[in-house]
C-alpha positions as CSV (number, residue, x, y, z in Angstrom):
1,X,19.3,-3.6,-14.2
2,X,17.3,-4.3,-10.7
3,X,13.9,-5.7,-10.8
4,X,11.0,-4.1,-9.1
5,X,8.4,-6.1,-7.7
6,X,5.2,-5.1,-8.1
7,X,4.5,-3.3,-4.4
8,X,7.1,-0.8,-6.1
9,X,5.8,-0.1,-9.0
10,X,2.3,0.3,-8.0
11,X,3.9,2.9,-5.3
12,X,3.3,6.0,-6.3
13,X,6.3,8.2,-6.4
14,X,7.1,11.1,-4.8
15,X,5.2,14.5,-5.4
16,X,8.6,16.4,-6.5
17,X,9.3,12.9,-9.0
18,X,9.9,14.5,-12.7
19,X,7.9,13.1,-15.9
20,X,10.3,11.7,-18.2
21,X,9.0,11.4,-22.1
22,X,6.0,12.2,-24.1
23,X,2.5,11.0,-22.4
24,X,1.2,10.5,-25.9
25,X,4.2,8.8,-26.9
26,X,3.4,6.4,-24.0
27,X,0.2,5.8,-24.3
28,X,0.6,4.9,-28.2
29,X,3.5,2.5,-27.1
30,X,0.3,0.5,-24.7
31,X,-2.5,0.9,-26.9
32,X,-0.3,-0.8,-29.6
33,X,0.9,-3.4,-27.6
34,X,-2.8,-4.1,-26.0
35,X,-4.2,-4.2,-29.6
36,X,-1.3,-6.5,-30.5
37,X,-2.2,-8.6,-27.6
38,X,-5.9,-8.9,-28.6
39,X,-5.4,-9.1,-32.4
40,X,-3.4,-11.9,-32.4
41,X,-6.3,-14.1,-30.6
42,X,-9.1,-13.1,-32.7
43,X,-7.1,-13.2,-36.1
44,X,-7.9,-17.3,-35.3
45,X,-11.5,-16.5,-36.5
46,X,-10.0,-13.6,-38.9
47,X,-10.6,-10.6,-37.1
48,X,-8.8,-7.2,-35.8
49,X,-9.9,-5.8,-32.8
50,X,-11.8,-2.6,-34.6
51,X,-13.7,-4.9,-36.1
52,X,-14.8,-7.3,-33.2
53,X,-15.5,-4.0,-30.9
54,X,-18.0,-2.8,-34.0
55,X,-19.8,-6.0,-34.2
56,X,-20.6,-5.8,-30.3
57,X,-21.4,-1.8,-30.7
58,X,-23.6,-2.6,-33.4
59,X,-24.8,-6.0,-31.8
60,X,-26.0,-4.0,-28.6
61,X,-26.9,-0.8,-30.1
62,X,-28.7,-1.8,-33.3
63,X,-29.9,-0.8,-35.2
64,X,-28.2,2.9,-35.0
65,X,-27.7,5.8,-36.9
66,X,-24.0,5.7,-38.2
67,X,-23.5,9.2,-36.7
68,X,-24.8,8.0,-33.3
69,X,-22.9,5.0,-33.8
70,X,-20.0,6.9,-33.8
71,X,-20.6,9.1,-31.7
72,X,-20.6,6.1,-29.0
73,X,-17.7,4.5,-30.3
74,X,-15.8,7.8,-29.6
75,X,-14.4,8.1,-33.4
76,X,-15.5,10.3,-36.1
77,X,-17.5,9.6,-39.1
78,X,-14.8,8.9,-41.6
79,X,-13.4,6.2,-39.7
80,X,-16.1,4.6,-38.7
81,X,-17.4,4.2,-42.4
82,X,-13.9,2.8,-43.3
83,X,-14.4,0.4,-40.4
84,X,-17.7,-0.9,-41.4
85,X,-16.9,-1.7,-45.2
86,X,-15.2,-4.9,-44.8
87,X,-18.0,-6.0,-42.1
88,X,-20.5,-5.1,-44.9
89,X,-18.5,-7.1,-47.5
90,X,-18.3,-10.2,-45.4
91,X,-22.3,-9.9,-44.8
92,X,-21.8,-9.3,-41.3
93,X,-23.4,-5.9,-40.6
94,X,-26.1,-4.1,-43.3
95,X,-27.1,-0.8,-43.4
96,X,-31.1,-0.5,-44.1
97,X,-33.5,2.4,-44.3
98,X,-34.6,4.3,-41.4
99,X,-37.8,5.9,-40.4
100,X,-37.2,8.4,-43.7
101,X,-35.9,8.2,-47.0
102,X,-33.1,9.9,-46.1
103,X,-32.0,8.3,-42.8
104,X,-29.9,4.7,-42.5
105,X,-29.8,2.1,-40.1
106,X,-26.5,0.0,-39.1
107,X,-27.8,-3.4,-37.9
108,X,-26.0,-7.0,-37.3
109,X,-26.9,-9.6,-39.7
110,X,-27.2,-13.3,-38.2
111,X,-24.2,-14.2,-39.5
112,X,-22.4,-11.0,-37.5
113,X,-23.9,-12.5,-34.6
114,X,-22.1,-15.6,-35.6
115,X,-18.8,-14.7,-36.1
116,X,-19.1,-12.4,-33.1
117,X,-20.1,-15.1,-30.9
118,X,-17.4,-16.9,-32.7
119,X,-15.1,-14.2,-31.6
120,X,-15.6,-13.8,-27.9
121,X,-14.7,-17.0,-27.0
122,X,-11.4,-15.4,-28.5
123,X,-11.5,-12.3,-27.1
124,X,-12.2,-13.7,-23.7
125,X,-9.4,-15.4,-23.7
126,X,-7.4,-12.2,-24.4
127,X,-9.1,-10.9,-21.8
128,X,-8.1,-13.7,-19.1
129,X,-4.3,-13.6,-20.0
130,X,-4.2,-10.0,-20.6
131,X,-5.9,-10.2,-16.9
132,X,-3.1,-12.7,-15.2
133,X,-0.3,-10.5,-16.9
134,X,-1.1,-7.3,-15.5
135,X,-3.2,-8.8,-11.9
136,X,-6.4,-7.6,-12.0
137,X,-6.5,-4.7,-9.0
138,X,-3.8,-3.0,-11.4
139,X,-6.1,-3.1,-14.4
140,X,-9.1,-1.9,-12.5
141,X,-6.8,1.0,-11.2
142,X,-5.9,1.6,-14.7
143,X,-9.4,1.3,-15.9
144,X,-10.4,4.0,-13.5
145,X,-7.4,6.4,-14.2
146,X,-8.6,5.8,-17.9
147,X,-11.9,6.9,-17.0
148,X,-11.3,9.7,-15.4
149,X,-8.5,11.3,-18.1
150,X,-11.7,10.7,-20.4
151,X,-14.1,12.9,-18.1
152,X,-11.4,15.2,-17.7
153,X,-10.5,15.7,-21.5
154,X,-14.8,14.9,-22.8
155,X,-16.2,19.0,-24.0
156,X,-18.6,20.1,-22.0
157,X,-17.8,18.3,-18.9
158,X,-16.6,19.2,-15.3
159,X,-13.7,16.6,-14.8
160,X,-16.4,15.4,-11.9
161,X,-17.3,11.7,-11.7
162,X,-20.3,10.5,-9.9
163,X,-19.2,8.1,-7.1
């Protein structure tokens, strides 16, 4: 099978070109193989992915509401309680009273701010080979196209980005 370089395959093809396969299919195939990717650095300091993206959610937002924590994360309510119970368990996140008797508070304990800082150094480098893999003007082209497929399928909205 002929290689193509990389001019090639960031050239996009012809208007008329056919989609071959399942988008869904094909985004699943990345997103596993990207989590893969990042997973296996921060299991050094045991940690998935979910997990080290909650800690810096809850790390920058906190203390939040689950529900608006969830909300930002992009995941339902379910999941994201799921998510938080082994971060509870290991003392890295709490959940505390809010301004009523009725509402709670996510927040990172110091130890969560340990092992997140613990974890970044990890993540980072994830980040940096994940970075020389794919050349970093193709991941900013695919961070954008990723953007915009979010605006495009978010309720509510247009499709329009700000420039």
């Amino acid at each position: 099978m002929r290689r193509m370089s990389a001019t090639q395959l960031s050239t996009p093809k012809p208007a008329a070109a056919k989609l071959q396969g399942c988008t869904n299919f094909k985004l699943r195939q990345l997103t596993r193989r990207v989590t893969q990717h990042y997973d296996a650095e921060l299991a050094q300091v045991g940690l998935r992915t979910t997990q080290y993206s909650l800690l810096s959610h809850v790390l920058k937002l906190g203390p939040i509401r689950p529900g608006a924590l969830a909300q930002a994360m992009k995941m339902d309510a379910s999941t994201l309680t799921r998510n938080l119970r082994p971060l509870q368990a290991a003392g890295w996140v709490e959940h505390a009273g809010g301004v009523d008797g009725r509402s709670r508070l996510i927040s990172i304990t110091q130890s969560g701010r340990d092992k997140r800082q613990e974890a970044q150094r990890h993540w980072k480098a994830a980040q940096g080979s994940l970075n020389r893999l794919f050349g970093v003007p193709r991941l900013l082209r695919l961070h954008t196209l990723i953007d915009e497929a979010l605006d495009l399928m978010t309720p509510g909205t247009t499709g329009d980005r700000d420039e």
